[in-house]
TIZA-102474 format. One record per residue: residue in one letter; residue number from 1; x, y, z of N, C-alpha, C in turn. Coordinates in steps of 0.05 Angstrom, whole numbers, plus 32768, in hexadecimal, padded with zeros to 4 digits. Last residue first. Layout:
REC  type  seq   npx   npy   npz  capx  capy  capz   cpx   cpy   cpz
REC     A  NUM     X     Y     Z     X     Y     Z     X     Y     Z
...
//
This chain:
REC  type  seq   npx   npy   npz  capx  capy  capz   cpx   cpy   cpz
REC     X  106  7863  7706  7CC4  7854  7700  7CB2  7843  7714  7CA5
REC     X  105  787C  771A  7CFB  7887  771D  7CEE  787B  7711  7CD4
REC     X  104  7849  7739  7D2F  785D  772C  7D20  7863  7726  7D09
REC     X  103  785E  777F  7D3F  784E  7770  7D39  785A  7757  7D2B
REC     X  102  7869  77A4  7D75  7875  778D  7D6B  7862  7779  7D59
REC     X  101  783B  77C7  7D89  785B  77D9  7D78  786D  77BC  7D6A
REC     X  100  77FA  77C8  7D77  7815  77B0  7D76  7828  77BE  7D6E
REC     X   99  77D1  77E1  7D59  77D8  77EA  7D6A  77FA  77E0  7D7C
REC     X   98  77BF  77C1  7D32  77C7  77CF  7D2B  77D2  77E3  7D45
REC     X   97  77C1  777A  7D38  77B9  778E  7D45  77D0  77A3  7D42
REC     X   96  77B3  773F  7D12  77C8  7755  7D11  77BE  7772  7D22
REC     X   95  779B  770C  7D24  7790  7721  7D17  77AA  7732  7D21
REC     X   94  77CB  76C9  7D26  77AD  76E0  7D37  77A8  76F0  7D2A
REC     X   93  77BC  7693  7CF9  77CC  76B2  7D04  77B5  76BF  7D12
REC     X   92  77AE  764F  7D06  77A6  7671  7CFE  77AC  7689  7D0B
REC     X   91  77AC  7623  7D26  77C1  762D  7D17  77BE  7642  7D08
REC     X   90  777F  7621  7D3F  7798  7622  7D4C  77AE  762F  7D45
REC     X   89  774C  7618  7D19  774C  762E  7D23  7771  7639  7D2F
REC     X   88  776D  75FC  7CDA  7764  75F9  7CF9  7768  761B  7D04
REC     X   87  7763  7614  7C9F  7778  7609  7CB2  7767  7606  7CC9
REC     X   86  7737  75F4  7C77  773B  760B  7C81  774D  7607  7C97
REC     X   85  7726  75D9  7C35  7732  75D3  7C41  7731  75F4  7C51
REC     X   84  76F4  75E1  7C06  770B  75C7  7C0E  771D  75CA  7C20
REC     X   83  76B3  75DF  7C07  76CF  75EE  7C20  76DE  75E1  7C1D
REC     X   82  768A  75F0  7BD7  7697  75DE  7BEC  76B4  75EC  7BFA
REC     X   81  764E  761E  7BE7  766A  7615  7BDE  7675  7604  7BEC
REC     X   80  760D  75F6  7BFB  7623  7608  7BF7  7639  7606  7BE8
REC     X   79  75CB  75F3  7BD0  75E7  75E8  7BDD  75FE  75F7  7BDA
REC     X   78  758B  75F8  7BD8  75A6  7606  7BD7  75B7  75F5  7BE5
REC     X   77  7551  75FA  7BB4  7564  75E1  7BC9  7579  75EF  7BC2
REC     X   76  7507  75FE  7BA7  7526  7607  7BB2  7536  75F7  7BBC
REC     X   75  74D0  75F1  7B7E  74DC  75E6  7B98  74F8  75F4  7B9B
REC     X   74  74B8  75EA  7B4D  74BD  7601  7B5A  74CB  7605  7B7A
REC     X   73  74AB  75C1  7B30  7498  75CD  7B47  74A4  75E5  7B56
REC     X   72  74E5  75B8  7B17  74D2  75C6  7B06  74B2  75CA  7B19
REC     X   71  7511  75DD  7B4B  7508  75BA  7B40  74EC  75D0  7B2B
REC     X   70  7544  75FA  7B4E  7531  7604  7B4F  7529  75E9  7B43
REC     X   69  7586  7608  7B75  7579  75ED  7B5D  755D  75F8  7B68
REC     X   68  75BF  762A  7B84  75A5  7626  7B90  7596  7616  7B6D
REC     X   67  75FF  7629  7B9D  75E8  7624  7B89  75CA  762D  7B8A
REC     X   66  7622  7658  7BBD  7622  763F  7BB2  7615  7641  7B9D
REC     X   65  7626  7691  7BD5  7629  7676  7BEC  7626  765C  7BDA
REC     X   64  7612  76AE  7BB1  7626  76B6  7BC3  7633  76A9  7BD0
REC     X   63  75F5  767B  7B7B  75F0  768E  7B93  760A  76A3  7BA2
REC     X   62  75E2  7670  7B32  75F8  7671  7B47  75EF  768F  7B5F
REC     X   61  75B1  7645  7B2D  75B4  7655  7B2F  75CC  765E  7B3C
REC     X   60  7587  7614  7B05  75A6  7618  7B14  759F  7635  7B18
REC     X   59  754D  75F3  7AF3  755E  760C  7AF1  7574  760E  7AFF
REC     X   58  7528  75C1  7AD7  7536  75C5  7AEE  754E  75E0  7AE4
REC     X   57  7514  75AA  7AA7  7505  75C3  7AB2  7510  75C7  7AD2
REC     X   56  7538  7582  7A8E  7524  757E  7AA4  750B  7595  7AAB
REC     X   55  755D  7596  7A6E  7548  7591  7A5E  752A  757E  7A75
REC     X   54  7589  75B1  7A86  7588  75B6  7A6E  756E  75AB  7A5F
REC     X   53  757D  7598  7ABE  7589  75AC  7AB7  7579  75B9  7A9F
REC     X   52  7578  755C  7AB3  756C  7566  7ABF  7565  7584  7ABF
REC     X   51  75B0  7559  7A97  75A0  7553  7A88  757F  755B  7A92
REC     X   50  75CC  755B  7ACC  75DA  7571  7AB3  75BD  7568  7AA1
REC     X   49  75BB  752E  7AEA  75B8  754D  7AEC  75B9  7567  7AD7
REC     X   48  75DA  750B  7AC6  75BD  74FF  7ACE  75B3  752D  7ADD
REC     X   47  760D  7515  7AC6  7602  7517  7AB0  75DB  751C  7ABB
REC     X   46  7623  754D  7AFE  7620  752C  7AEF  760D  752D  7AD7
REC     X   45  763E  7584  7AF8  7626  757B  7AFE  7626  7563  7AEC
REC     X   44  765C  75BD  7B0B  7663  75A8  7B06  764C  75A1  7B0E
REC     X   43  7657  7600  7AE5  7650  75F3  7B04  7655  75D1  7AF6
REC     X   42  7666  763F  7AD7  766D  7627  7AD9  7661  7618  7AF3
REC     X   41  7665  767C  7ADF  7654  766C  7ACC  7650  764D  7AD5
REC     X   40  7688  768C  7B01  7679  7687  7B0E  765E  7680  7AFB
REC     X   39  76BF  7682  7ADF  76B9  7668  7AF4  76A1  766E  7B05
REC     X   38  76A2  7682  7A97  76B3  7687  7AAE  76AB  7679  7AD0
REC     X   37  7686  7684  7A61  7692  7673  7A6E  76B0  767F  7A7E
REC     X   36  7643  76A5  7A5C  765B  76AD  7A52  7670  7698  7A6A
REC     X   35  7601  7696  7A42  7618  7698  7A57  7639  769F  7A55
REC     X   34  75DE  76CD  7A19  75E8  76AD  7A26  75F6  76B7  7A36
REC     X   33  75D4  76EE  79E2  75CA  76DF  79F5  75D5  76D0  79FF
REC     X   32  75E3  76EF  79A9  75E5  7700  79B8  75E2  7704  79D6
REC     X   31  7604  76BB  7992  75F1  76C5  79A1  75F9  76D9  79AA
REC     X   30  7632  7698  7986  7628  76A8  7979  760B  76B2  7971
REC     X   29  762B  766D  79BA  763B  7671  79AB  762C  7680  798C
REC     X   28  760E  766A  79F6  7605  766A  79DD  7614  7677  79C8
REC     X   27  7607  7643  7A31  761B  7658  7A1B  7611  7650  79FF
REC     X   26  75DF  764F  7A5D  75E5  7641  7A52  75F3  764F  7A38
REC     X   25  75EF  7656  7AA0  75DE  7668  7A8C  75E8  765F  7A77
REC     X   24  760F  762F  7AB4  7600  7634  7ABE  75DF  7648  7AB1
REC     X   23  7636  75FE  7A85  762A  761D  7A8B  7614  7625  7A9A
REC     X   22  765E  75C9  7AA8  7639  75D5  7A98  7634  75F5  7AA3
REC     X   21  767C  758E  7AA8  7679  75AC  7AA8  7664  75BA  7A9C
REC     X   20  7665  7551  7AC9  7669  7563  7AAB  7664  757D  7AB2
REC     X   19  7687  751E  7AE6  766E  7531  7AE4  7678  7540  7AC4
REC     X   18  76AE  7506  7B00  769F  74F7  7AF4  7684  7506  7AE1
REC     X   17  76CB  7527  7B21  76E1  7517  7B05  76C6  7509  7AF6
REC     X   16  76A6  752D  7B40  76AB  754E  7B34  76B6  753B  7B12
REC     X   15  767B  7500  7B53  7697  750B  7B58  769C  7523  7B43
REC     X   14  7646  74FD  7B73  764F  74FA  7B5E  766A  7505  7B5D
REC     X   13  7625  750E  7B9C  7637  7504  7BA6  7641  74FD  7B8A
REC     X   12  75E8  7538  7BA8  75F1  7527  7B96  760C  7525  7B9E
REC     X   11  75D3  7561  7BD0  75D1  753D  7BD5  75E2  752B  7BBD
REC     X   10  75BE  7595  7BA1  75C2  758C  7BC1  75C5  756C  7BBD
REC     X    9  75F1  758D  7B6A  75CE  7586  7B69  75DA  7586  7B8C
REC     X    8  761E  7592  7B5B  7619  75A0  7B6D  75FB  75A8  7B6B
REC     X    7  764C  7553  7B60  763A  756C  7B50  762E  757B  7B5C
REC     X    6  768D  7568  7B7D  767B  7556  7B75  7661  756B  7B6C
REC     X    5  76AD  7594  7B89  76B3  7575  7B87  769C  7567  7B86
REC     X    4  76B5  75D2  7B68  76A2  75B6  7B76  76AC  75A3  7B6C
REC     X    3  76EB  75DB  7B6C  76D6  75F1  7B87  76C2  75DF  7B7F
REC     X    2  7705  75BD  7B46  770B  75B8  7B67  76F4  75CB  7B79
REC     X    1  76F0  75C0  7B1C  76EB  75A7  7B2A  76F4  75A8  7B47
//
């Protein structure tokens, strides 16, 4: 719930506390076949989606960079990972130069 905060249809704003966990490749408990439940299986997705999903003819896909949602026309829509948080450029250690007889102390 925390790498998505909300579902991760592009545009949907549904909250992560409100959604439902859903195998991206769908788990099939004594199959030889299926998804297997780990965090790049997993995607958070509201009910009204999650049901789109599983019985819309809408596909999920996990990307490098996020999602990507395939509509049953065949249409694309990628949404990124969310970024919860990155310090300010200001307050970020400089790059450690290997050449530095004094390097600092972190």
């Amino acid at each position: 719930m925390s790498r998505d905060q909300t579902c991760v249809l592009p545009g949907c704003r549904q909250p992560a506390h409100r959604s439902e966990l859903d195998h991206i490749d769908p788990f099939r408990p004594g199959q030889p076949t299926g998804g297997h439940t780990s965090d790049t299986n997993l995607g958070i997705e509201c009910k009204h989606h999650h049901r789109g999903k599983d019985g819309g003819g809408f596909t999920l896909t996990r990307t490098d960079d996020g999602y990507r949602w395939t509509t049953p026309l065949g249409r694309t829509y990628n949404r990124p990972n969310t970024r919860l948080w990155q310090p300010p450029l200001e307050t970020r250690s400089p790059a450690a130069d290997p050449t530095d007889p004094d390097p600092p102390p972190y």
